[in-house]
Each structure stands twice: as C-alpha cells, then as structure tokens.
LOGU-846605 format. One record per residue (C-alpha): residue in one letter; x, y, z. Coordinates in steps of 0.02 Angstrom, whole numbers, padded with zeros to 5 digits, always signed. Example, Ala and Ser with C-alpha at 12.3 -4.5 7.8 and 13.67 -1.06 7.14 Angstrom:
a+00615-00225+00390/s+00684-00053+00357/
This chain:
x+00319-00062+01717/x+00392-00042+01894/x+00561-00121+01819/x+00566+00018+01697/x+00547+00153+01822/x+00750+00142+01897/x+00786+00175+01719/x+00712+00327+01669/x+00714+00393+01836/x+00910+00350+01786/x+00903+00439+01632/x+00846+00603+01674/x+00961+00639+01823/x+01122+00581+01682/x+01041+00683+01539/x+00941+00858+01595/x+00971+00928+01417/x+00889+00771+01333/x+00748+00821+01194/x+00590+00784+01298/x+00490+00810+01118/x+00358+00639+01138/x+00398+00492+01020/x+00299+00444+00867/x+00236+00288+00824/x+00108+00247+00681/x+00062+00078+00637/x-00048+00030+00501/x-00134-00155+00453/x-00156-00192+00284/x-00326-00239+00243/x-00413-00235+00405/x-00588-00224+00444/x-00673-00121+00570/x-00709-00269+00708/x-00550-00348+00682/x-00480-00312+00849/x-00514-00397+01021/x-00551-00201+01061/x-00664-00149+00926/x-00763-00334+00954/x-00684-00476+00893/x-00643-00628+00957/x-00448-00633+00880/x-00343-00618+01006/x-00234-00473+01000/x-00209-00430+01195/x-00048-00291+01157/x-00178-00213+01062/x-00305-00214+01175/x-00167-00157+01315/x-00145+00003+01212/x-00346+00054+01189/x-00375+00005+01390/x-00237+00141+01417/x-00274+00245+01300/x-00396+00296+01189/x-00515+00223+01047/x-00613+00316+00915/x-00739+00254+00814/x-00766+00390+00673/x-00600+00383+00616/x-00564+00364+00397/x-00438+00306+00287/x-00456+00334+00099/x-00541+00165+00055/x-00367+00074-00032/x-00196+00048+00035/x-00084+00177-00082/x-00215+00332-00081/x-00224+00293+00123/x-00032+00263+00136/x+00012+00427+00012/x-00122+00545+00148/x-00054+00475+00310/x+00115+00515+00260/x+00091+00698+00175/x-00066+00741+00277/x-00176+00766+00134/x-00290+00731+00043/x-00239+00564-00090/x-00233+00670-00273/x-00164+00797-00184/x-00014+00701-00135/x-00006+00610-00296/x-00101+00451-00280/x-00272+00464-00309/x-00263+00274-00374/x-00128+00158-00360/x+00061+00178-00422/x+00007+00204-00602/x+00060+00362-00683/x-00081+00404-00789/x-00011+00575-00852/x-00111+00699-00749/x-00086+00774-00595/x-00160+00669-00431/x-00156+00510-00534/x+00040+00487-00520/x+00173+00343-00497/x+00223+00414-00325/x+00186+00542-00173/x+00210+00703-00263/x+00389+00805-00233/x+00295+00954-00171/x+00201+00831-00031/x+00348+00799+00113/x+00300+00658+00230/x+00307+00674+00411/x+00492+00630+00415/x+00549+00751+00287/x+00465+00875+00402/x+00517+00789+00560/x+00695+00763+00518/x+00791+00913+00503/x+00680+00989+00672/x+00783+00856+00752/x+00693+00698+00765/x+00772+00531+00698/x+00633+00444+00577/x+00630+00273+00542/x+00528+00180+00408/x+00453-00022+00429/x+00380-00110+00349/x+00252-00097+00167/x+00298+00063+00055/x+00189+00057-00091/x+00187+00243-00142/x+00320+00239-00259/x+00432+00082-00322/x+00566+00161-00416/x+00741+00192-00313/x+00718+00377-00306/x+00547+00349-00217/x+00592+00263-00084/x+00583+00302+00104/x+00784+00355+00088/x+00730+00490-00030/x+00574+00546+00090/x+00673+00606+00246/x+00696+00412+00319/x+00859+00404+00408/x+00821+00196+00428/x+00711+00082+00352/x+00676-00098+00317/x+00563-00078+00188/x+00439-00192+00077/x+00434-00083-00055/x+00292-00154-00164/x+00108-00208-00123/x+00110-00383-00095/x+00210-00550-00103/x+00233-00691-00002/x+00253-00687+00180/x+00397-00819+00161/x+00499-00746+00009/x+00495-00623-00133/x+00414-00744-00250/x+00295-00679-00372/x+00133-00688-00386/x+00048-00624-00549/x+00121-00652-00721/x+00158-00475-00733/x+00275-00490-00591/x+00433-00581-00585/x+00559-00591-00430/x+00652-00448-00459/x+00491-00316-00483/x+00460-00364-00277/x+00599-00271-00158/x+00647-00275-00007/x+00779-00130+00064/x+00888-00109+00237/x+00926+00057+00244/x+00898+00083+00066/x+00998-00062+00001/x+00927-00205-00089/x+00894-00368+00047/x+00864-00542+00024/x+00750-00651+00138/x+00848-00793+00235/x+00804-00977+00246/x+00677-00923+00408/x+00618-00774+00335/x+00429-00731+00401/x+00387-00553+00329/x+00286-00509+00492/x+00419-00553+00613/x+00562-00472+00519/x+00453-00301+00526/x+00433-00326+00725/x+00616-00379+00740/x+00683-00217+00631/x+00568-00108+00736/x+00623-00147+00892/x+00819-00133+00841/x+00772+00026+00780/x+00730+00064+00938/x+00850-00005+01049/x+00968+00083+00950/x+00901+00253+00967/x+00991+00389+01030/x+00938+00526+01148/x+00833+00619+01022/x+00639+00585+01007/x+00627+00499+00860/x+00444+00474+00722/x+00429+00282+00665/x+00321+00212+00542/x+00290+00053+00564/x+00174-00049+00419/x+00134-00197+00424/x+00084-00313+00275/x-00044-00402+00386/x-00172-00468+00348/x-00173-00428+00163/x-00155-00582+00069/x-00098-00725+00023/x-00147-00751+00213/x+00017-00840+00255/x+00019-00892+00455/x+00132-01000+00552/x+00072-01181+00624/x+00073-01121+00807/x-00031-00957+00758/x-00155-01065+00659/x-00194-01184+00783/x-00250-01064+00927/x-00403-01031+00798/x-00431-01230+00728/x-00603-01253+00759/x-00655-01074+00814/x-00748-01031+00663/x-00887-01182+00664/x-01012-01042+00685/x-00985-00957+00521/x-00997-00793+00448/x-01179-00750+00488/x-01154-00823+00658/x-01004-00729+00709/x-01060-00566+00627/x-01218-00560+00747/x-01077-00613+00869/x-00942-00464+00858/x-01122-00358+00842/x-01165-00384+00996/x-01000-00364+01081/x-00962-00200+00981/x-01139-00156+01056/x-01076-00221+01234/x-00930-00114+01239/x-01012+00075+01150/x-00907+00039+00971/x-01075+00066+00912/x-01249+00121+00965/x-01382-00008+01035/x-01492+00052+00906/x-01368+00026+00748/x-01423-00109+00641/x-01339-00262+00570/x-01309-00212+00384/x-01382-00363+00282/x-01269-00509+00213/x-01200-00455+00036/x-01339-00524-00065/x-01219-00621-00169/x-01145-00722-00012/x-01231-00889+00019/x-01291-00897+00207/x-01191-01021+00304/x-01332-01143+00328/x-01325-01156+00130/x-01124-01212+00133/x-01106-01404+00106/x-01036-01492+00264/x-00925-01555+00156/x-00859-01356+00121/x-00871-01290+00285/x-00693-01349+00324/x-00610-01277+00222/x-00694-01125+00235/x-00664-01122+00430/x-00492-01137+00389/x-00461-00970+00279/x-00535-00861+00418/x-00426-00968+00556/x-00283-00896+00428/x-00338-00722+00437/x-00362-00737+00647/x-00191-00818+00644/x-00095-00664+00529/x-00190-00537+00644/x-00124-00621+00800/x+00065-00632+00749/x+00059-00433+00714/x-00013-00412+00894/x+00126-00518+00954/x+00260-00406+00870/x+00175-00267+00936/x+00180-00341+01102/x+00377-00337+01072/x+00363-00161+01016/x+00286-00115+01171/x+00421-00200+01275/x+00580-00122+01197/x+00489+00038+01252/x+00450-00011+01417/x+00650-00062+01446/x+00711+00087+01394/x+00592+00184+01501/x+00498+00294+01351/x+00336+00226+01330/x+00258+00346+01434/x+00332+00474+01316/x+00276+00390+01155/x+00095+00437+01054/x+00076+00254+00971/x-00067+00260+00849/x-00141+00112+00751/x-00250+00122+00601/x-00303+00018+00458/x-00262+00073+00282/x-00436-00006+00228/x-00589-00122+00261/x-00584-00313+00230/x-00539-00373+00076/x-00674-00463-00048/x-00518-00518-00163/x-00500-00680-00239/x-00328-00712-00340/x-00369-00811-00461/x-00217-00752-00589/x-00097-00827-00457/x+00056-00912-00520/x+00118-00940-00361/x+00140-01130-00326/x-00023-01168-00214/x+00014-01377-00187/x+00045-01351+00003/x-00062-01342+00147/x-00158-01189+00185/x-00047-01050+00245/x+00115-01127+00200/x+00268-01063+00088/x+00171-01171-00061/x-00008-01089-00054/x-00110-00921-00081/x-00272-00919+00001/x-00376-00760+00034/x-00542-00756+00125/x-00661-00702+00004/x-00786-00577+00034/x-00888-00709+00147/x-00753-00653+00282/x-00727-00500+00264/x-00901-00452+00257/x-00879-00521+00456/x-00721-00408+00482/x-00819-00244+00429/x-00952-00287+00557/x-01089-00199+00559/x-01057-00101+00392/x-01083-00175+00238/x-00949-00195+00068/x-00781-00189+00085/x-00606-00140+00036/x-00631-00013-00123/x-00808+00037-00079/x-00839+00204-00007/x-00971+00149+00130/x-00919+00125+00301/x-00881-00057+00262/x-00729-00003+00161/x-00657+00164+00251/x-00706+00150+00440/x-00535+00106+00524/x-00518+00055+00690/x-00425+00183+00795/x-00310+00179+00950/x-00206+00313+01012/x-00099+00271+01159/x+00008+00420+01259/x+00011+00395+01460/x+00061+00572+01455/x-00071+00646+01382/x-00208+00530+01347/x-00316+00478+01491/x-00349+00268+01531/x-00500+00206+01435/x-00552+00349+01323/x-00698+00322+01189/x-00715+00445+01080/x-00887+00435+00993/x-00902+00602+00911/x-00736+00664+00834/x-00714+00645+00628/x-00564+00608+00598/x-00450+00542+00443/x-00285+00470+00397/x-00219+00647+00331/x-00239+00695+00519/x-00079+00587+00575/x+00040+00723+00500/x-00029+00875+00580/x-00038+00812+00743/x+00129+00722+00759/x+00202+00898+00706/x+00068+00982+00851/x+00147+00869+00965/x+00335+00894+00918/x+00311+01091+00913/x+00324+01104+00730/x+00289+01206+00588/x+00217+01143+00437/x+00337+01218+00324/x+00302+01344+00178/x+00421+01271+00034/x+00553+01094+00014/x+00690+01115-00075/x+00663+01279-00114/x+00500+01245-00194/x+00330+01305-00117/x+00219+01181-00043/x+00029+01175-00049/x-00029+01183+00149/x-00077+01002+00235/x-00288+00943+00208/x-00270+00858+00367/x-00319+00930+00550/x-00220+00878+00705/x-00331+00784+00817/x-00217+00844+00994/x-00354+00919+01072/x-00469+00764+01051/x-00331+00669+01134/x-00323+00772+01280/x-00502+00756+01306/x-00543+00909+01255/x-00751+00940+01154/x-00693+00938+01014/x-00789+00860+00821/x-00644+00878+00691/x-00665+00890+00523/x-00839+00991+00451/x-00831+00895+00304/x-00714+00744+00225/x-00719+00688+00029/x-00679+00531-00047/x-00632+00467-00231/x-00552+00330-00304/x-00558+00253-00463/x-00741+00306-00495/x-00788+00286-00293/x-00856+00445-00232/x-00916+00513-00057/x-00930+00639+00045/x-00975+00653+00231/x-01033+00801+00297/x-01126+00802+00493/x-01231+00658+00501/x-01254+00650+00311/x-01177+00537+00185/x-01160+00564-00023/x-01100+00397-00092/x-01061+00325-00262/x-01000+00170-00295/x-00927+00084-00447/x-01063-00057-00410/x-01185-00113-00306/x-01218-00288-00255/x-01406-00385-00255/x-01467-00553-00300/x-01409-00544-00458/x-01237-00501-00437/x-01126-00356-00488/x-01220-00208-00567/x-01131-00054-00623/x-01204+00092-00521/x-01136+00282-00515/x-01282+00382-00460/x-01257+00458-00302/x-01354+00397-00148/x-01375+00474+00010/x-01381+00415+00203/x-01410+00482+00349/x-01278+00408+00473/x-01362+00460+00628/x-01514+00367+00591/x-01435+00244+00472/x-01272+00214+00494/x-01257+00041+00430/x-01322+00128+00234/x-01452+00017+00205/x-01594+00149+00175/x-01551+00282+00040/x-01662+00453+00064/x-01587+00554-00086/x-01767+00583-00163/x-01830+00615+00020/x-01687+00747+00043/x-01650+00812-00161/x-01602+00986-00093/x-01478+00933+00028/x-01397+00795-00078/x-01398+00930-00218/x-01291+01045-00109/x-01183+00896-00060/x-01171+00860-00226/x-01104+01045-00267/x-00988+01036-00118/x-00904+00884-00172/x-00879+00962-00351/x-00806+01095-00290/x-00684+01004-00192/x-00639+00883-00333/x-00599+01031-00444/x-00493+01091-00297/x-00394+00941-00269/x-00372+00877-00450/x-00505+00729-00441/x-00597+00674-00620/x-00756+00621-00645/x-00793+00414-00649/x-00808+00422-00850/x-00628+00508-00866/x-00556+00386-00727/x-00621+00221-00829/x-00562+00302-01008/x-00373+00370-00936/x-00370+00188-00854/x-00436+00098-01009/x-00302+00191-01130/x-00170+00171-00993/x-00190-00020-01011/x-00218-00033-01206/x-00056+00068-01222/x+00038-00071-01129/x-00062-00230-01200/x-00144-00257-01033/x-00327-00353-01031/x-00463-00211-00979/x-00501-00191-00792/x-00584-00313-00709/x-00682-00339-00541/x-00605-00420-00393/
C-alpha cells in the first residue's frame, strides 16, 4: 500500500476536477455455498478474499434468488426476478416474468450508471439473455468480455448437452464474437480482461461487473491448483462439515447455539464409502477447492491493479454468490470425459455429497429455497467508508440491493422512464447505511419463487415450499408450505406450521399478495406452462437434477 500512496497523492495535486464519485465493483461466484470461503469457514484457501472481509465488512443474512439467471436478472435491475423478466431461466414461456431476457423496462446498473457519467464494464458469465440484442452492449456496457451462456468448458467453447452445439456457446470482446486461444483458461481470461479494464480507465469512476463462472461445473482446475488440495479431503464430507461448523462458530458466522442441519438422508455417511471409492471422491472436492482458489487468485490481481493506480481506497468491492452448492450430476454429457479429472477431456461435478459441505450448516442446495440454497456469503470492502473487521449479524439483505446502493453511493437517481418508456420503481433497498455502521435491519420482508420453489422470510419467521423434500426414501414431491422459526431454528430442521397456523396463514396471505404483485404463478401453472413449453419443442419432460 505505501507504494501506492506517491501515486494518488500524485494524482490529485495533477487533477483537482477529477470525479471523486467511489468505484463499483461486484463480483459474483457461480454456484457457491455459504462456507465456501476461508472467511465464512472453510479451509480453501482464498487469502485476497479473506484480505477484503478483514478490511471490510461481512454479513451473514444476505440472499440471492436461489438459481443463477433469476439472481443475475435482480442484481443487475435491483428487483425482484419476474419483475425483471426471469423468474426461471432464459425460456420465454409467453407470460410476463417468465421471459427469454431482463425485461426492456428493467435498466441494469450500467444503463443507469452510464449516461450520469460513470464508465461500466461487463466480465465475465451473462446468462440473462443469449440473443445479440441482449447482450451487455445493448444494457448500457461500454466494455465487456462476456460468456454469454450458462456453462461450457473452462478450456474451450465445446458443448456439452446434445441440445447444444459449438456455436449456441459465445463468447464476446466488446460485443464481438471471440474465440478461445490454444491456452485459453476461462477463469484467468475473466481476471486478465478485468484488470485491463482497469488499467485502462480513465479519470471517471467507473461500475464493473465482474462474474465469474467458478465453481459451477464441469469443475475444470489447473494441475498446480489441484495439487495444493491432493490429500486434504481424507476426512470426508461428514468430517469436514462438523469441521467448517465449528470454525463458522469460532469466528460469529453463526450462533454457538445453531445446529448442524442433518446429512441429506439420501447421502451415504462417509464411513459407508468403499476405500476403494474414497479416492476418487476426495478428488472431485480437491477440484472444487482448486476452481475456488484460482478465482481468489484473480481477485488477488484485481486487487493489485487497484492498489497501483492508487483507487482502491475509493472502490466499494462487493462479492456474492448467485446460489448455494450445486447437487447436479451431468449425466447427458457429450463432452469427451477420457482424461484425467479436471482436464480439457473430462466433466466432473461434486454431487450433492459436497455441496451439502459447502452450504454448511444449512441443509439442500442450489434450487431449494432453504438457507442451504439462497444464503450467500457477503463481503463488502470500501476503506472509505466501511470500518476494518465489520460483522454484520442482523441486517436482511438481498441481491436486488446491489443496484440501489451503488446508485446511493454515486449520487444517483433511480430514474422514472428509459427510452422514453416508464419504468416500474427498483424492489431492492440500498444497504449504505449498514455499511457505514449505522443500526440498521433492511428489508421487513423478502419473497422467493422459482419454478414451483416458494418462500418468504419475514423477522425471524420462515414460509417455505419446496418442489421436494428429501428422506430415506429418496425424492418425494412436496408443495405444502412449512414454516421455521430462524431464530430458534435456523438450520430448518423443525417445522412449527400446525404450532403457529395463524401466523403461517398470514404469511401465507402476504406472499399471495406479493406474487400477484410481481407476476409470480402458482407451482401447478409453472409445471403445466413448462410441460407445454417442452412438448411444443419435442423436448423429454423435466427431470430432477
């Protein structure tokens, strides 16, 4: 830091009439769990991370909106998923808040940004809109190097389903069609792009958006990544969970008195898994440590070209997740998988035996609407404003928040109309004040649906409903609402809704009244628009991951 100081110190006396306006940078993991981080109590080493919440500020009731387009389409537009189009993924289903992109009357935080003179750069995943008229050129980004789709390779644009071929996956420079070179490694080429971006910045404050495809699969890592973690995970999963526990007790992530949700009751304990398996097993988390470590390092980088140009004191970084760990397992892959484990020639995910680790102590995952699949961790970092060390316990907070309070910070107005077309007002609510260390509890209330998952949080209470439930027998459908108390409970292990029938019944009449407000359908007409959507194009009917 001291090296830096010449510079700015440099800076101002050349340039008096510079914008002072703070910097803006939000960076978002893909498929994440809560106790992912070094920070938040695990054992992956991501020290730039952990840099950032030591000098800033961590809080732990923070939400996305359970699945990475809904959580991507709310951070961008501040509000709520249907409301900005994507209430499920990039289908168009022919109703509003179940559409193919963010929604024309929904401006992102550049489109706002922008023309109030901040230059807005976009990195990294996209995945709210695929077409050429969607893409972050079209939604106020000045620059980009952009991964348009979901998901691909780490290595190349090869496909990886048999509805995909090499030309459905994109990648853009500045909204021009690019092609991965000979050394291409997707996470590196985000932190490389970043970092020109910003090295190449002029004197205005400029908003960057910076998304990572880590660690979603196919959990593609580099040999010198995977063999910091070779041998690390010997423990297991049931070991390791009581593990990050422990630690994420240690360090006030979570109460002493929060308990350890149960282990999914259709996961084997590790003392069940054949000696024979427990390599191999070891190895796909040692993947998802190693993909987890490379984004830190690029963050590290990220951190450093701010440092030598003397503006990361002047920079609100944020990092959230865009969901819980992933349960997925690709078995339609087409995708050579002859290689060894985390090479060009495989596609490994970690199963749901891992990630029910990485959403220590909650319990499901990515999808689900309990904490397991929408708790993100959160750092905000802003040596300006945000005093060393902050844990912030008490203030809800969600994704749709980013917007409002990078426009609190820059002094602007959310405006009234784009294009001269009105605009629906923002769902989210800046969380400034909480940063400043100011009492504050943020939102009353927050909602939740997507593709038949329902919730709403309200106080200490939880309303939940879930597309299935998991015991010793398996999958079971399930869409009767349950209801938690997360002051008591907050792992969700003990539902109380015949205990409490007039509160959940008033729950239940809040949340219908907000899903009539913000265009959400009822489970039934989710599964039957989805079910005609697929018979229509020849598709097989959904299945579960």
């Amino acid at each position: 830091m001291a090296s830096c100081q010449p510079k700015q110190k440099q800076q101002i006396v050349e340039d008096s009439t510079k914008d002072a306006r703070p910097n803006i940078i939000v960076i978002l993991a893909d498929d994440m769990g809560y106790s992912d981080l070094g920070c938040f109590g695990s054992e992956i080493q991501t020290p730039n991370l952990d840099r950032l919440a030591e000098n800033g500020m961590r809080m732990t009731k923070f939400y996305n909106a359970a699945r990475c387009c809904p959580s991507r389409a709310s951070l961008l537009t501040g509000k709520y998923p249907h409301l900005a189009g994507i209430g499920s993924m990039t289908q168009d289903f022919g109703r509003p808040g179940y559409e193919e992109a963010i929604r024309e009357d929904a401006p992102t935080i550049a489109q706002v940004l922008q023309p109030e003179g901040y230059n807005t750069y976009h990195v990294g995943k996209w995945h709210v809109g695929s077409e050429e008229k969607y893409w972050p050129k079209h939604k106020g980004f000045q620059k980009d190097f952009t991964f348009v789709n979901g998901a691909s390779s780490y290595y190349n644009l090869k496909p990886y389903t048999k509805t995909q071929d090499s030309l459905h996956l994109k990648l853009t420079l500045n909204g021009e069609l690019y092609r991965p070179g000979k050394d291409f490694y997707m996470t590196d080429a985000f932190s490389d792009y970043a970092v020109q971006f910003i090295e190449e910045d002029d004197e205005k404050p400029f908003f960057m958006y910076l998304a990572y495809t880590a660690p979603h699969w196919p959990l593609h890592a580099l040999p010198e990544d995977i063999a910091r973690y070779k041998g690390k995970y010997s423990m297991g999963w049931d070991s390791l969970r009581v593990q990050r526990y422990e630690k994420m007790k240690a360090m006030g992530i979570i109460s002493d008195d929060t308990p350890l949700s149960m282990r999914s009751e259709d996961l084997p304990a590790w003392k069940d898994i054949l000696e024979e398996e427990r390599e191999g097993f070891e190895t796909l988390m040692a993947l998802y440590a190693a993909v987890i470590d490379r984004m830190d390092q690029g963050i590290g980088r990220v951190i450093k070209a701010l440092e030598e140009k003397g503006e990361l004191d002047n920079t609100l970084i944020v990092f959230v997740s865009d969901n819980g760990g992933s349960p997925e397992r690709m078995r339609k892959v087409i995708y050579p998988t002859d290689g060894e484990l985390g090479s060009e020639r495989s596609f490994p995910t970690y199963g749901a035996h891992w990630a029910n680790v990485s959403n220590t102590p909650f319990r499901y995952y990515k999808a689900w609407v309990q904490e397991g699949g929408i708790a993100t961790p959160f750092i905000a970092h802003w040596p300006k404003q945000i005093a060393k060390g902050g844990l912030n316990n008490n203030y809800l907070g969600h994704i749709m928040d980013i917007l409002p309070t990078s426009l609190d910070i820059a002094g602007v107005e959310y405006p009234k109309e784009l294009n001269g077309k009105s605009i629906p007002e923002a769902t989210g609510k800046s969380f400034l004040p909480a940063l400043k260390g100011e009492p504050v509890s943020g939102h009353d209330a927050l909602f939740w649906e997507h593709e038949g998952v329902r919730a709403m949080r309200e106080g200490d209470w939880k309303l939940v409903s879930n597309k299935y439930y998991i015991d010793e027998t398996g999958w079971n459908a399930q869409i009767e609402w349950q209801l938690f108390n997360l002051k008591e409970d907050p792992s969700e292990m003990n539902n109380v809704i015949e205990q409490q029938e007039a509160l959940a019944k008033n729950m239940i009449a809040k949340y219908e009244a907000w899903a009539e407000a913000n265009w959400v359908v009822s489970p039934q007409e989710f599964f039957d628009m989805k079910a005609a959507w697929k018979k229509e194009r020849g598709l097989a009917p959904a299945g579960k991951f």
